[in-house]
KEKE-3310 file (N, C-alpha, C; in steps of 0.2 Angstrom, whole numbers, plus 5000, padded with zeros to 4 digits):
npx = (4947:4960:4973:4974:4985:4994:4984:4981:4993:4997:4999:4989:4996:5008:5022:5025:5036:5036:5042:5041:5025:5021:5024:5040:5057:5062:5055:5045:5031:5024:5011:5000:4998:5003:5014:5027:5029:5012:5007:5011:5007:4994:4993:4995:4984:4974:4968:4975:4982:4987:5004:5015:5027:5046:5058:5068:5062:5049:5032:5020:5004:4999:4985:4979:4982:4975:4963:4960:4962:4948:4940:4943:4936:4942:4938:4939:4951:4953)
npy = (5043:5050:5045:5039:5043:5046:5038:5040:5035:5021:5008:4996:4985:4984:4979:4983:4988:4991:5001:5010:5011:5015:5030:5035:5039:5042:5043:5056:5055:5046:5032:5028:5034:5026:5023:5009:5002:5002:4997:4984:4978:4978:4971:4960:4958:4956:4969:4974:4970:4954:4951:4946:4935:4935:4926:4933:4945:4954:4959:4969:4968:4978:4982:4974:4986:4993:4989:4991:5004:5007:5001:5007:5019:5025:5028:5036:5033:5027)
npz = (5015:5026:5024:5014:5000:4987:4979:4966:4957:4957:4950:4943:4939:4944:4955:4973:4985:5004:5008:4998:4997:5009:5024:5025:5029:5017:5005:5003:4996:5001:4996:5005:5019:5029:5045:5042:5053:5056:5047:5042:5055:5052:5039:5047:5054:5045:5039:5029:5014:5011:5006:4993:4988:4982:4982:4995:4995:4998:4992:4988:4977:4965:4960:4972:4981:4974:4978:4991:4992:4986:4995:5007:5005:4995:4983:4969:4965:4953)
capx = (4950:4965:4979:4977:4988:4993:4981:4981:4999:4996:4998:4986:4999:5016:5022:5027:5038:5033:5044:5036:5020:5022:5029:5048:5062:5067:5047:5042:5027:5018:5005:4997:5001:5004:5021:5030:5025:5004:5006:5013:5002:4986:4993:4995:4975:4970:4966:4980:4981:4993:5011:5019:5035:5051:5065:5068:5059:5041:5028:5013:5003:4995:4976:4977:4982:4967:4957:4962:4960:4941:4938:4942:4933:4946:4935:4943:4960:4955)
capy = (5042:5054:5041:5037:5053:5044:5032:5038:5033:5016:5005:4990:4979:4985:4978:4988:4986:4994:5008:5014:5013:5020:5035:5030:5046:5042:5042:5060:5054:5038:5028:5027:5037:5025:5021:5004:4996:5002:4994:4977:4978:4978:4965:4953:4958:4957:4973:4978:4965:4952:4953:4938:4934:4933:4924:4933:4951:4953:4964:4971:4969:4985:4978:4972:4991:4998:4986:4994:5011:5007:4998:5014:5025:5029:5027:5040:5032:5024)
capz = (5021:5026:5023:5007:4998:4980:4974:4956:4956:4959:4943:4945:4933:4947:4961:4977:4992:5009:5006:4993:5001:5019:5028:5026:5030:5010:5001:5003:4993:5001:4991:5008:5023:5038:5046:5041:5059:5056:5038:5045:5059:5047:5038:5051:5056:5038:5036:5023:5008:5012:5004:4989:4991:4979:4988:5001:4997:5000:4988:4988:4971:4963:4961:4979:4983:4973:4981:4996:4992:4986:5003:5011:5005:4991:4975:4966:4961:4944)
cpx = (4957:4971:4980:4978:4989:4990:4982:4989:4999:4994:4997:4991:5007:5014:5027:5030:5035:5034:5041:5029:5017:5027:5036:5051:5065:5061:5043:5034:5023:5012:5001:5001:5000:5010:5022:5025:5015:5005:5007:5009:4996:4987:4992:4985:4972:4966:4969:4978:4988:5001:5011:5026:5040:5057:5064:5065:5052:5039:5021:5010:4998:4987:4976:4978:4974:4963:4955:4960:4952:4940:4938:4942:4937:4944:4937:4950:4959:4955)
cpy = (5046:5051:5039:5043:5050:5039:5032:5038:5027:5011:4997:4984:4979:4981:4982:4987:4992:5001:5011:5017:5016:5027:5032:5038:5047:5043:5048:5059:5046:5037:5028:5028:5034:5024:5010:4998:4996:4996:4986:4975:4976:4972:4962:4953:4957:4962:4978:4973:4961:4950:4946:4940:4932:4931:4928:4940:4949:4961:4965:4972:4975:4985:4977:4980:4994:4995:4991:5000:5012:5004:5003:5020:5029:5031:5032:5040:5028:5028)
cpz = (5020:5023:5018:5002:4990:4978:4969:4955:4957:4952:4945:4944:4938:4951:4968:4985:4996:5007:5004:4996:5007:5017:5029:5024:5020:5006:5006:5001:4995:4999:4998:5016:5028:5038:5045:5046:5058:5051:5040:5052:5056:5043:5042:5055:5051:5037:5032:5018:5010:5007:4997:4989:4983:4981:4995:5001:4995:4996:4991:4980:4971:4963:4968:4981:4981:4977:4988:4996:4991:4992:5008:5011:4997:4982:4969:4961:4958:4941)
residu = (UNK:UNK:UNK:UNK:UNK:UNK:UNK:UNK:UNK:UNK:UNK:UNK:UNK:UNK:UNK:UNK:UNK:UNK:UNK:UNK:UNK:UNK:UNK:UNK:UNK:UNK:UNK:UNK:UNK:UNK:UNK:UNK:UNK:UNK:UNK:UNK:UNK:UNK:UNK:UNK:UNK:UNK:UNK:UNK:UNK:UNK:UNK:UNK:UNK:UNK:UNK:UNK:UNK:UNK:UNK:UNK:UNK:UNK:UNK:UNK:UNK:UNK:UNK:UNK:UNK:UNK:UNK:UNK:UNK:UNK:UNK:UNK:UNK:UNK:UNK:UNK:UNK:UNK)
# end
């Protein structure tokens, strides 16, 4: 699938704010090319992987990405 631009950057063992992950004017290089609002949007449908929580900032775990990436289509990024 078009949107996913760095899978093989994705370290199963990290943990990953949105940033990181999306199209953000600061992250030339997203692990997964949609904007902030798709991303959070797809969450709340269950079609992203849902978030854990450290106080008050929110993750996305690295294995829940690859999953991701093999679910569409991304089987490449091991």
């Amino acid at each position: 699938m078009d949107c996913i631009k760095q899978a093989s950057r994705i370290n199963p063992d990290s943990l990953y704010r949105v940033k990181r992950i999306c199209r953000h004017k600061d992250n030339p290089a997203p692990l997964i090319d949609v904007s902030p609002a798709t991303w959070w949007a797809g969450v709340r449908v269950g079609r992203f992987p849902a978030p854990v929580r450290n106080g008050s900032l929110t993750f996305w775990k690295g294995s829940d990405l690859l999953a991701l990436v093999e679910r569409m289509g991304g089987g490449q990024a091991k």
